[in-house]
N, C-alpha and C positions, 0 to 999 in steps of 0.2 A: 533104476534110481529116478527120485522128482524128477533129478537137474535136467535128465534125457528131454522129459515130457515139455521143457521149455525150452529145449536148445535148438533153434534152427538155424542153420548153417548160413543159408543166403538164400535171398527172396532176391530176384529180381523183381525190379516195379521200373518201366520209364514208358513215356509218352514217346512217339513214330519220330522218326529224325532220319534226315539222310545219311547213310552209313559213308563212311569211310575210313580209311588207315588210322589217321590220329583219333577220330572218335572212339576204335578200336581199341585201341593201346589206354585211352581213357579208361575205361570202362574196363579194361583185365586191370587196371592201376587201382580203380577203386573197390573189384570186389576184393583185389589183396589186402586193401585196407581194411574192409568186414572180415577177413581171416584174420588179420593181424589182431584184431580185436579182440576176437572170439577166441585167438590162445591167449592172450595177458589175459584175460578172464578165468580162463581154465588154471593158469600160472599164479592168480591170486585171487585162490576164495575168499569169499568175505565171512568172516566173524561178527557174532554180534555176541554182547551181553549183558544181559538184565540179571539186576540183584533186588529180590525180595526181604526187606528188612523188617523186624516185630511191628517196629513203630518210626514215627516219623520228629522223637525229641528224645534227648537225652541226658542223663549227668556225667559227670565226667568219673562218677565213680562205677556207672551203668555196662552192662556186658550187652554189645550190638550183636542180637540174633542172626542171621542171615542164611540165604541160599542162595548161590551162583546158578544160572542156566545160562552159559556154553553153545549156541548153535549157530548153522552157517546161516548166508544166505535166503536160503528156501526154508529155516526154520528145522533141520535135521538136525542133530546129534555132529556138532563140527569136530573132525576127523583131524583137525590141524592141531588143536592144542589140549597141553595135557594138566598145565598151570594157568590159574588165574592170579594175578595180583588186585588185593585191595590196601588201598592209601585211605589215609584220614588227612587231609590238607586243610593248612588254616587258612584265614582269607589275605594274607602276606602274602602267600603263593610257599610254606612252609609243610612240608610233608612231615608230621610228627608221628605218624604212624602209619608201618609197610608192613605187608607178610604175604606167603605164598602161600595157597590155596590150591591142594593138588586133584584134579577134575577126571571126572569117570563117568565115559558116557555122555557127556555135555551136562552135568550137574555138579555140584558137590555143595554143603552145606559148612555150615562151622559159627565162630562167634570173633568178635575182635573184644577185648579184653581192655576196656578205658581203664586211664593210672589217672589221676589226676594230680601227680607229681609232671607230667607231661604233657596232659589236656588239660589247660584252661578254660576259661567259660567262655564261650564265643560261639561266633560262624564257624561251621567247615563244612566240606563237599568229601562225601563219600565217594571214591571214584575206583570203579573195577575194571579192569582189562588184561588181555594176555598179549607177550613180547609181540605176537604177529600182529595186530593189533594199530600198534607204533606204526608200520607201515603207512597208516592211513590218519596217522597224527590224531593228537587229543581228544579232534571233536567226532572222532568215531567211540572212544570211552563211553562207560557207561559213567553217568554222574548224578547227585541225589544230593541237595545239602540240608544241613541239616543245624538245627541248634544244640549247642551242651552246654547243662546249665553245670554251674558248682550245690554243692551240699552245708554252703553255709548257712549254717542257722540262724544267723543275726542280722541274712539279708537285707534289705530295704526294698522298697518300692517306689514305685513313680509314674503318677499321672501326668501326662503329655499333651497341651494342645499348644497348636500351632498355625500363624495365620500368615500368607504373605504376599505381600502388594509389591509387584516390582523386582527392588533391591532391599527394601524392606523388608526384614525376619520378627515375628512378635513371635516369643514360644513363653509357655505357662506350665511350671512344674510344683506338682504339690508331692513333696516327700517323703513317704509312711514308713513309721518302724516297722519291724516283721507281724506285731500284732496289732498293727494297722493304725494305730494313733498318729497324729503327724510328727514328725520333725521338729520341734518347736526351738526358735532359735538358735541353730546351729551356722555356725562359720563353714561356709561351703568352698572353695575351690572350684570355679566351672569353665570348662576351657571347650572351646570351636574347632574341632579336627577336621583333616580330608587326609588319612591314610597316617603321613609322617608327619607331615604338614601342621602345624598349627596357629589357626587365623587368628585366634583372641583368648588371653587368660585373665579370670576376674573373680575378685575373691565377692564372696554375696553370702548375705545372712539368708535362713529363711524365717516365716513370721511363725506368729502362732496357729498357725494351720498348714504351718509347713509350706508353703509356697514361698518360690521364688521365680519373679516376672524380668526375663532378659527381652534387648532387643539387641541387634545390631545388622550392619547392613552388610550384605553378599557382594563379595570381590566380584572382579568382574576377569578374572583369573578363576576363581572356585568354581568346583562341580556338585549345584544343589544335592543331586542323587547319593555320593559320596559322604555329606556330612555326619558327624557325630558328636552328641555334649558329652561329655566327661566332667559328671559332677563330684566331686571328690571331699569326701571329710579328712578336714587340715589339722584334727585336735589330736584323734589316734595316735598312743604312744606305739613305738614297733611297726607302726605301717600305716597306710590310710586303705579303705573301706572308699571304694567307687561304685559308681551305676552307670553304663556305659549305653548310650541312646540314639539310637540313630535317628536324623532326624526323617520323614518324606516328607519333603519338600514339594509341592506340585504346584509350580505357577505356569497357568495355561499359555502363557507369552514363548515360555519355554519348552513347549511339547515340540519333541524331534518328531518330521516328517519325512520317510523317503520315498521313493518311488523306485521300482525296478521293472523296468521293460520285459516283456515276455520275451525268449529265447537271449534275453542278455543287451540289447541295442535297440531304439526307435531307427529309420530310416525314412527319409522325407518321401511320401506319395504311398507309404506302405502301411495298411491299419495293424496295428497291434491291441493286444491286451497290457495295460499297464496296473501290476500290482501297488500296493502302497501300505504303508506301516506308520503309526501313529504311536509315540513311547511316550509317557509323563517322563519326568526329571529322574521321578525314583524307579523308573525302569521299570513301568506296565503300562501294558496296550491302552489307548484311551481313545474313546471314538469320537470320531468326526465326522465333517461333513466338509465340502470346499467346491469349487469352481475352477477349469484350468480357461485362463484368459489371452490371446494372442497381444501383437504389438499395439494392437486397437484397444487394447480393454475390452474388448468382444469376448463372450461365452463361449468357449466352443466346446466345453464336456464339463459334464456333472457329474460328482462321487459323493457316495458317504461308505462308511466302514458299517460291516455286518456283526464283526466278531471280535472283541480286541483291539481294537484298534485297526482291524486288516480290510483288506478289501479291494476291487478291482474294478477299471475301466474302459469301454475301448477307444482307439487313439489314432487321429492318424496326423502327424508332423505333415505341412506344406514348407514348399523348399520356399528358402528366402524370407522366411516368417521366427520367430523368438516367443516363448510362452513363458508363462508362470504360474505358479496354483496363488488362490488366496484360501485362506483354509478358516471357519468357524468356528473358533475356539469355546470353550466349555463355559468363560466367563462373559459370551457374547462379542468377543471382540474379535475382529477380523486381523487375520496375519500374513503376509505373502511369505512363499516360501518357493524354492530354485528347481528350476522343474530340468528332468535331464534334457544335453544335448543330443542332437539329433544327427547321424550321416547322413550325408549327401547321397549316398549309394551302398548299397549294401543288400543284406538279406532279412529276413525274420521269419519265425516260423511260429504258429501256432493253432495248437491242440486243444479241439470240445471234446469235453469229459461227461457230456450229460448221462444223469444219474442212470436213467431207464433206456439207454440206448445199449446195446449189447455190443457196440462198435465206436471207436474213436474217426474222428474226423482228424485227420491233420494238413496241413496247409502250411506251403511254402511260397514265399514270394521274393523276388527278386527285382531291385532295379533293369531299367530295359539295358538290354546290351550284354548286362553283365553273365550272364548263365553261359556264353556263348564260348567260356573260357574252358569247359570241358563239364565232366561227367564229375556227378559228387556220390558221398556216400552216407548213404542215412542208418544208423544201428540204433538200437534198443534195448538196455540193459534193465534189469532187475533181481537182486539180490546176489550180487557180481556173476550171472547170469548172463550171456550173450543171447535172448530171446529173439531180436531181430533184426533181419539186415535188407539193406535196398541198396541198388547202383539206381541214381536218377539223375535223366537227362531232358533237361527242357526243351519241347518243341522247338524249333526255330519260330523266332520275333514274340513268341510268348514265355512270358517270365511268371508262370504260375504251375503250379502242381499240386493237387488235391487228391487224398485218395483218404480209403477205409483202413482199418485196421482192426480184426477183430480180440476182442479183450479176451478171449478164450487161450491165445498164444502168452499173455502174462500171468506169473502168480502175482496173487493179493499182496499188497504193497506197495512200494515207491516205481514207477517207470522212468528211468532217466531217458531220453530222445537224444542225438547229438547229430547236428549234420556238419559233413568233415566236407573237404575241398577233397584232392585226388594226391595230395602234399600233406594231408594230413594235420591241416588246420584245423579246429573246434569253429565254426562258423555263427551257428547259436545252437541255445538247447533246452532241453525246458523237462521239466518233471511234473509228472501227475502220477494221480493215487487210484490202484486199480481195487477195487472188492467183489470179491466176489462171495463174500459172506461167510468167510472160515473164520472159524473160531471155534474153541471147545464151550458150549455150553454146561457151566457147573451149578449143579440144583445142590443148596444146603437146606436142610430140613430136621429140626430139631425135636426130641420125643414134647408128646401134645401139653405136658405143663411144665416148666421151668421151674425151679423152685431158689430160693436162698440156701447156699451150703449143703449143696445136690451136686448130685453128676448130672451131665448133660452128655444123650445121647445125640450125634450128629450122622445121620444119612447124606451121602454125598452121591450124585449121580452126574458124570460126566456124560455127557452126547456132543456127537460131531452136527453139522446142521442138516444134517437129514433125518436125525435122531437119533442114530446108531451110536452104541457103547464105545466110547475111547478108554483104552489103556493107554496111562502116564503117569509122570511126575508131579507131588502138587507140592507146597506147601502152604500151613494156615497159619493165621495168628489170629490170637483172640487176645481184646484188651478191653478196659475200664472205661467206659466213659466219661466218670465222673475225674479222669485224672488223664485223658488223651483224646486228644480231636482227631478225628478218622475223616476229612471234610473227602467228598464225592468230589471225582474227579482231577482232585488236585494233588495227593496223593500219584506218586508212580505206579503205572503196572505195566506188563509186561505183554500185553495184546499191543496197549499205544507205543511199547519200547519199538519192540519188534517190529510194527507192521508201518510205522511212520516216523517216530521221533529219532529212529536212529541215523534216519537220511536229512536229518533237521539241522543247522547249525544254530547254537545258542539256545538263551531259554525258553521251554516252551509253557504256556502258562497255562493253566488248564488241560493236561493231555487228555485224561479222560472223556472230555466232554466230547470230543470230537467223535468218539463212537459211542456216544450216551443216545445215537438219535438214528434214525435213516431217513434218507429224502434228498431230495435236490438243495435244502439248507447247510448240507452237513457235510455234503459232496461241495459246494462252493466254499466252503469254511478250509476246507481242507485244503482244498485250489490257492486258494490265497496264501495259503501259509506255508505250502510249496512255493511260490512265487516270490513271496518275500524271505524267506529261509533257506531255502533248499541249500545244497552246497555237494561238489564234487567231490570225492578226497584223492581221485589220483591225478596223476600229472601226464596229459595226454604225450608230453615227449617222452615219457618212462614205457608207453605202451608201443611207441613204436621202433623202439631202442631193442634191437635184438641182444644186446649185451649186458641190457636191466637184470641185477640183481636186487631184490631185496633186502633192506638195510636191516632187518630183524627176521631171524629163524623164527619159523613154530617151534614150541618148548615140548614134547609130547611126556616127556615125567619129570619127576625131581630127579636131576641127574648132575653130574660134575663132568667137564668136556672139555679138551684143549688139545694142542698136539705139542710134539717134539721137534725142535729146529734146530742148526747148525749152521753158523753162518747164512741166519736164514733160506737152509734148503730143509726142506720137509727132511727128518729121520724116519724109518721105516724099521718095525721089530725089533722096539725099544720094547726092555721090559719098564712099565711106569706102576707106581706102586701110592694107593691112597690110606689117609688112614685119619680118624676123629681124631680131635683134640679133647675132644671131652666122651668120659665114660657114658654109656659103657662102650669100650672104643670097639671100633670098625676095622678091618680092614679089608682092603679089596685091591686083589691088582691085572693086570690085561698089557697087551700089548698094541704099538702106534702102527695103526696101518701103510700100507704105501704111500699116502699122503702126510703120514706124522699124527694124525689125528687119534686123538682114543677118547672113549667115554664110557663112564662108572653112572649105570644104572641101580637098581633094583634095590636101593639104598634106606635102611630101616627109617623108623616116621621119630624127628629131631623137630624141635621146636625152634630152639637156635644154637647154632652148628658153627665148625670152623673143622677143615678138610687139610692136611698138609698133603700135596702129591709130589713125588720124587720118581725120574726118571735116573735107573741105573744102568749099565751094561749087564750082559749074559754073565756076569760073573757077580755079580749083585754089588760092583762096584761104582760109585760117585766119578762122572766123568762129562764131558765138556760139553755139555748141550743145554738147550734153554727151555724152558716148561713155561706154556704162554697158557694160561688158563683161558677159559671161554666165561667173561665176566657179564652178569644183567647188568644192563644200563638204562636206569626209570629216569620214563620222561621227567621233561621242564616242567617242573609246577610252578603259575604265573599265578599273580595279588588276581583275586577275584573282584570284577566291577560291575558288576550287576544288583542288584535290589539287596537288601540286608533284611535278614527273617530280626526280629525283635525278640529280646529276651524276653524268658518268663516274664521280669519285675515292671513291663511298660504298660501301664495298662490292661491290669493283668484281667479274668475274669474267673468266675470259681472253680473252674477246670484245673488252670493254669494251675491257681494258689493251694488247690488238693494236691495237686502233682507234687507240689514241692516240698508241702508240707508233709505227705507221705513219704515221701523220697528221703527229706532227715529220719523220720523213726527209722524209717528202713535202715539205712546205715548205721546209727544206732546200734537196731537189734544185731543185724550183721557182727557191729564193735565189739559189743557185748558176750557173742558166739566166741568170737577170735580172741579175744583176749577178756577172759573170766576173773569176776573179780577185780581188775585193773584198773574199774572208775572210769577209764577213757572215753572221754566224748571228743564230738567234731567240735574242731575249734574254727575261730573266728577266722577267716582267711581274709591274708594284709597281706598288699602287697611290696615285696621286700626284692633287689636287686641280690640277682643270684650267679655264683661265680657256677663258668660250665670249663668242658674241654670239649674243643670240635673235635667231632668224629670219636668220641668215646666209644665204649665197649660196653661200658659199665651197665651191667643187668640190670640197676635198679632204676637206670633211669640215667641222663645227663645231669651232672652236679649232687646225685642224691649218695651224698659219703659224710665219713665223719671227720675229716678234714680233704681237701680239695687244695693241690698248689698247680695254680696256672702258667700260664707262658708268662706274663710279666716277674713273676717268681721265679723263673729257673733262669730267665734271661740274668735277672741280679745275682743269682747265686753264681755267676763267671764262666769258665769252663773248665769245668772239674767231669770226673767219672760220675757216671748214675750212680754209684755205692755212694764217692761222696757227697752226692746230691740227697740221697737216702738220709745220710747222717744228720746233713741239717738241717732239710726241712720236713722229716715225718717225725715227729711228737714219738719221744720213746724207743724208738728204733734201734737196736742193737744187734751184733751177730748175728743178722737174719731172722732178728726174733722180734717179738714186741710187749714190753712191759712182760718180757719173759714167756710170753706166749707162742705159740706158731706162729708163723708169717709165710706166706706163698705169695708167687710172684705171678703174676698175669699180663702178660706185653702182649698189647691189641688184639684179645681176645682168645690167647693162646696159653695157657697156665704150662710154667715153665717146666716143671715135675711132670707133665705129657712126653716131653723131649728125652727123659734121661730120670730112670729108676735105679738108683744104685744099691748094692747090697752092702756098702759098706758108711755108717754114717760121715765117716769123714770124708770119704768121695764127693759127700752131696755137697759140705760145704765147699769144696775145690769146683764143684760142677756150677754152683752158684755165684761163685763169685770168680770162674771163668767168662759166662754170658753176663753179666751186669757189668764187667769190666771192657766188655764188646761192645758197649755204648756211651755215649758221651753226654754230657747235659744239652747239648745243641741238638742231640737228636732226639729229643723228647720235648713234648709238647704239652703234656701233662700229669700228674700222679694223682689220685683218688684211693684213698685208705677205707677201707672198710672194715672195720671192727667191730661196732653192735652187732649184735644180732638181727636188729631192722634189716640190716644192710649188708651181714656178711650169708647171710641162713639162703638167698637165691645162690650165693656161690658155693657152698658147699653142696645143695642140694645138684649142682650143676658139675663142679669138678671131684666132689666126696662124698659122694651116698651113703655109702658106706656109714662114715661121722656119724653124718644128721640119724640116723637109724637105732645108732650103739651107746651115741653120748649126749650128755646135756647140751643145754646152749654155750655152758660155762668152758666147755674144753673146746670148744671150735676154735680150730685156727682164725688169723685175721688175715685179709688180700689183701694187698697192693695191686689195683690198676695203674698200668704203665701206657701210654697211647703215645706211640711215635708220630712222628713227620709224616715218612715214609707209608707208615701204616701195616709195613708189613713185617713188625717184630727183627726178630734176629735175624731172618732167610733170606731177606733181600741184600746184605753185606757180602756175601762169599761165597754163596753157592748158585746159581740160577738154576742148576738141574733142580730143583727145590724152592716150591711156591705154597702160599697158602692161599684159600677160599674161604669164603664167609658167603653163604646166598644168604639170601632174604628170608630170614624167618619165615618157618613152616605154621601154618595156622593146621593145627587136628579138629573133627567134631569133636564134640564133646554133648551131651544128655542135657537135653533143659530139664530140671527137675518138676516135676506133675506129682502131689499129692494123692495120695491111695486112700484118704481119711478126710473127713471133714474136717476143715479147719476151722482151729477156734481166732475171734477176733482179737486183733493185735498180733499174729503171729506174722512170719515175714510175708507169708502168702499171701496175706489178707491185704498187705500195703503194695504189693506190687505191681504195675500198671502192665503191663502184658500177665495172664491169664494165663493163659495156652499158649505154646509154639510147639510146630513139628513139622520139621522142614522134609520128613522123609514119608508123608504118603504116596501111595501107589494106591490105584485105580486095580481092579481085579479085569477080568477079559469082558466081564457084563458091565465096567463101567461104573463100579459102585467100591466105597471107601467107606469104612463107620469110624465116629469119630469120638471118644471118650472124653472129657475136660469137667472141672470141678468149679462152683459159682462161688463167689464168697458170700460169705454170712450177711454181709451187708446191702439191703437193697438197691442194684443199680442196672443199667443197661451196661448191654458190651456190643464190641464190632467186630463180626468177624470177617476177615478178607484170607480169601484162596488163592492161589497163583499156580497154575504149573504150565505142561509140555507134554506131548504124547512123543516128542523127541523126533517126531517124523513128518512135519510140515503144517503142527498145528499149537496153537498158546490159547490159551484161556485165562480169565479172570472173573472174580463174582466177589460180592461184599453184602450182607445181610447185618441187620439190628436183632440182637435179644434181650428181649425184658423180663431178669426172675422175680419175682413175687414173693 
């Protein structure tokens, strides 16, 4: 295996000292501490994941292409997990869309399917990761955000400037119909947001060019970066028609500076490297330049930023002395800013990374006196890799230690350094970026004339960097230029995921650029951005905790897991018995090990699922024991506070305004498919206060029924039975029926006719109004009726296939969603040996459709802005992929971007322009 080629166990490295007993005992204390490390490493590989997406915008009616790549550490094929989850999180910190993604080999592809009954138009952060994952908290996720627009036709637009002095805000909105004329004279509504908050509401005309010119002045409470106008039309019957605008804000008075000491801490009499990071308001890098000035106003070090705002200095603190930066701001005016404190005594450690040196320098220094306190230990991690380890012990009366390290013992990537005391302190630490120039090289190469409404031949040749053929995993997207900006570098991929940003905390802004280059530029760029980002994720007390347990399993398939307890003592050879709620049903059963524990693999592919398990005796009899399911628990999704991407409608340019405008036909046509003849167009979207139920079931959506009665509704209806809560508040309702129709019953996601098949019709009714009379209006939280066909056709397609197959729309039964308190239907009252399950929707592949034909214009093909996807090529043994895809008729450029994996320590990326003729 890689991992072998980088694992060294323990290097001694110290400088000559006079030996004795306690030196001794040092020094067997600190190389236990390099073991101890080197197994919490071995104890938790590290994961990593990058997700390759078509494109970088979306509508909320749009299907997000995607591919997961799954690998450890070292870039292998990780052996830990078997599920991926992907979230669509709004910028509330609202997770409105989850599903599991079941992974093979460290890849798996698929699509997330936007409702825009659910996705509204905004920000969100596409965020991937598996259970093991959690271990190393959020900012080891993979994350991408992203804009989705809506597909209303009657949008507006909005030109944006903005100017500001101070506390003073001047902003300039000129307001355009969809077909671009202005606004003339409309009653506007425009209000000052920061999240919940809202600073100022004011009603404003605009003129006849559609402009309207606000001022007003910035609390001193507000976060420029945060704001947003909210201009609103006040005349709309049924709703008002908004434009929601973030503003950036960038007053150089207000550019955040910080500074981060190299290994973590200055110490007085000890030089360091002091990194430093430069943010606008609206959260981007902005360069600088500054002076750090002692109690004298005296110069004693000059910086300016290389990249972003970043950049770095060296430094050395005098004891009994106080500093401060003054810093040159962009508008010429000079700013002091709080330069860190300094120990008295201490250590520091720091690492030259020069570009074309084959060898790192590292260097440790110490206050005098202080080394004299015993033996330390120096290790070496990369890609949770224990690469290397030292016991070092400072000469007597000398507090320094210098040595080589050659780059040949790390792989390419992040090196974390960490030197501990002999007690297992972190003392300081510091990360740099090793390369040693791995990459898959992917050559695309197109037949020699492109044409309009042609196929296009694509030769793909992967090489490693010696030039030899790699086999792996790729996937492409090809999109439209004329309707999607593909911008170099700033886009995700999965060389910058993998080899850097994944040991990155927070946003990185540019990732690509950082290996658009080679040189001592690009190697100090990188330095920096280690230095002011970097970030640990584990908890040095966790590693030397021999009774550390892992707060999250690896997931290795889609599985169902829990054991058997008794006054909680583990049961052993229980028979436990699983079975679907929804057809075509499952079942499966096994026995609790000595520990109580059982699990139900190998389980057919369900989109969304609900599992009843039942632990019975050898006699297949109901008896006194508890069935504790083994439930996923997804992380904290927090309000996102970083930069806000801008809608389509701000400023849009002819990109943008194709995108959207192709995106209505496209739906359109789609309409038009689905429902023939019908007339149906997209309507005007208004916004309208919508009644929901937490925690619904409901397929189609939260709130999306034909009538809806909430909690403040059952609360008023008193306390009566759910029957007769049924009678008074669902419209029609009788005998189980509705306006003489079927009616079936669904309690939190469980349709009641699962439980109990009788052969006799009057059974059924005894059976139903046995369990409805098992609940009380207090224990229900809310009911949603489903009777169109809009709304009832996913549930029959889900609990009666059968139906939707043999009859019209007109004989479908009608549901009733019932969503308890509890959540857990009828099973959680009376039985424990008996639980239900619900995981997190299974995301399947599914086929992006590719035309065989040339298309004619106006057809769907011809509007849709991804081209091509196919997340499943594979490289042959020589290294070579051919690639089929069809231009449209209409003269335009496209982008096409590669991504994959040879699965075995190596990632690649490449992005090429084509122009058909």
């Amino acid at each position: 295996m890689r991992a072998l080629l980088f694992r060294i166990c323990l290097l001694l490295t110290f400088l000559p000292f006079n030996s004795n007993a306690q030196q001794a005992v040092n020094i067997a204390a600190a190389k236990q501490l390099i073991t101890n490390v080197d197994t919490f490493m071995r104890r938790m590989p590290l994961e990593k994941v990058f997700t390759h997406t078509d494109r970088p915008y979306y509508s909320n009616t749009d299907t997000i292409w995607l591919k997961n790549y799954v690998l450890d550490g070292l870039l292998e094929y990780s052996k830990q997990s078997g599920i991926v989850y992907a979230e669509l999180v709004n910028d509330t910190g609202r997770v409105v869309m989850q599903q599991a993604m079941p992974v093979f080999t460290g890849i798996n592809w698929g699509q997330m399917v936007l409702d825009s009954t659910i996705v509204s138009e905004g920000n969100y952060t596409l965020r991937t990761y598996t259970n093991w994952m959690q271990n190393l908290g959020p900012e080891s996720f993979y994350q991408q955000r992203l804009y989705i627009s809506s597909t209303d036709e009657s949008n507006r637009r909005v030109n944006v400037g903005i100017r500001a002095v101070k506390d003073s805000v001047e902003t300039r909105l000129q307001i355009l119909e969809a077909d671009g004329s202005p606004l003339r004279l409309q009653d506007m509504q425009v209000s000052l947001t920061e999240g919940r908050k809202t600073w100022f509401r004011e009603r404003r005309q605009t003129d006849l060019e559609g402009k309207v010119n606000l001022e007003f002045i910035l609390s001193n409470n507000s976060d420029a970066g945060k704001l947003t106008l909210i201009a609103r039309d006040r005349n709309k019957k049924g709703g008002a028609r908004q434009l929601v605008i973030p503003l950036h804000i960038d007053r150089p008075a207000y550019t955040d500076v910080q500074f981060m000491p190299e290994g973590g801490q200055l110490v007085a009499g000890l030089t360091s490297i002091v990194g430093f990071k430069a943010v606008s308001e609206s959260g981007r890098g902005v360069n600088i330049k500054g002076v750090i000035r002692d109690s004298r106003k005296q110069s004693v070090a000059k910086f300016s930023s290389t990249h972003n705002g970043m950049g770095s200095f060296q430094f050395t603190p005098l004891r009994g002395e106080s500093y401060s930066a003054f810093i040159s701001l962009s508008d010429g005016s000079t700013k002091q800013y709080e330069f860190p404190q300094f120990k008295q005594e201490g250590m520091v450690i720091n690492v030259k990374n020069n570009y074309a040196d084959s060898a790192l320098t590292l260097t440790i220094q110490a206050s005098a006196g202080l080394p004299e306190h015993g033996a330390y230990a120096l290790v070496a991690e990369s890609g949770g890799i224990m690469c290397y380890g030292s016991v070092l012990r400072f000469r007597d009366s000398v507090a320094f230690v210098r040595t080589r390290i050659s780059k040949t013992i790390f792989p390419t990537g992040v090196v974390r350094f960490t030197l501990l005391t002999i007690k297992g302190r972190p003392v300081a630490e510091r990360m740099v970026f090793i390369d040693h120039d791995d990459r898959i090289n992917i050559s695309m190469i197109a037949n020699d004339k492109t044409r309009t409404a042609d196929s296009v031949c694509l030769s793909v040749k992967a090489t490693d960097k010696y030039g030899m053929p790699v086999q792996g995993s790729f996937s492409i997207a090809v999109t439209d230029d004329s309707q999607v900006k593909m911008e170099n570098n700033i886009m995700p991929d999965i060389h910058s995921r993998m080899y850097l940003t994944s040991a990155i905390k927070g946003y990185v802004e540019q990732p690509g650029w950082y290996f658009s280059g080679k040189g001592e530029a690009f190697n100090n760029a990188i330095d920096n951005l280690l230095l002011t980002q970097g970030w640990t994720g584990y908890n040095w007390d966790d590693v030397f905790n021999t009774k550390f347990k892992p707060a999250y399993n690896a997931e290795r398939s889609v599985a169902v897991s829990g054991r058997v307890v008794r006054l909680n003592k583990p049961q052993a050879n229980i028979p436990v018995v699983l079975i679907s709620t929804k057809k075509p049903i499952v079942v499966r059963d096994t026995i609790s090990d000595k520990f109580g524990k059982f699990t139900f693999t190998d389980l057919p592919p369900f989109d969304t699922a609900a599992f009843v398990v039942e632990a019975k005796d050898k006699k297949g009899k109901i008896f006194a024991v508890n069935v504790e399911l083994d439930k996923f628990i997804p992380p904290a999704a927090t309000a996102f506070t970083g930069a806000l991407i801008d809608p389509w409608y701000v400023n849009s340019d002819s990109t943008m305004l194709s995108y959207h405008q192709k995106n209505i036909q496209y739906q359109k046509q789609l309409n038009d498919m689905r429902y023939p003849g019908s007339g149906k167009m997209l309507q005007e979207v208004v916004i309208k206060a919508k009644k929901v139920v937490k925690n619904s079931h409901n397929l189609n959506g939260n709130g999306e029924a034909d009538q809806l009665v909430d909690e403040a509704e059952i609360i008023k209806a008193g306390d009566i039975s759910l029957i007769d809560l049924l009678y008074k508040k669902i419209k029609g309702f009788t005998q189980y029926r509705l306006h003489g129709r079927a009616l079936k019953f669904v309690i939190d996601g469980v349709e009641l006719d699962f439980l109990y098949d009788p052969e006799v019709q009057r059974d059924y009714y005894q059976f139903l109004t046995f369990n409805l009379n098992a609940l009380r209006a207090s224990d229900v939280k809310g009911l949603e009726l489903l009777e169109n066909p809009r709304y009832s056709s996913k549930y029959v397609g889900s609990y009666d296939p059968e139906i939707l197959i043999a009859s019209s729309s007109m004989d479908w039964p009608a549901y009733i969603e019932i969503t308890t308190w509890s959540g857990n239907g009828l099973f959680s009252r009376n039985n424990p040996s008996l639980s239900i399950i619900r995981p997190v929707p299974v995301s399947w592949p599914k086929q992006y459709y590719v035309p065989k034909y040339t298309p004619e214009p106006g057809t769907l093909t011809e509007l849709r802005p991804t081209v091509y996807w196919k997340p499943d090529v594979v490289t042959d043994a020589n290294g070579n992929a051919e690639i089929v895809f069809y231009t449209k008729k209409k003269r335009t450029n496209y982008t096409i971007v590669m991504q994959g994996a040879n699965l075995n320590g190596l990632v690649g990326t490449s992005a090429i322009k084509l122009a058909a003729q």
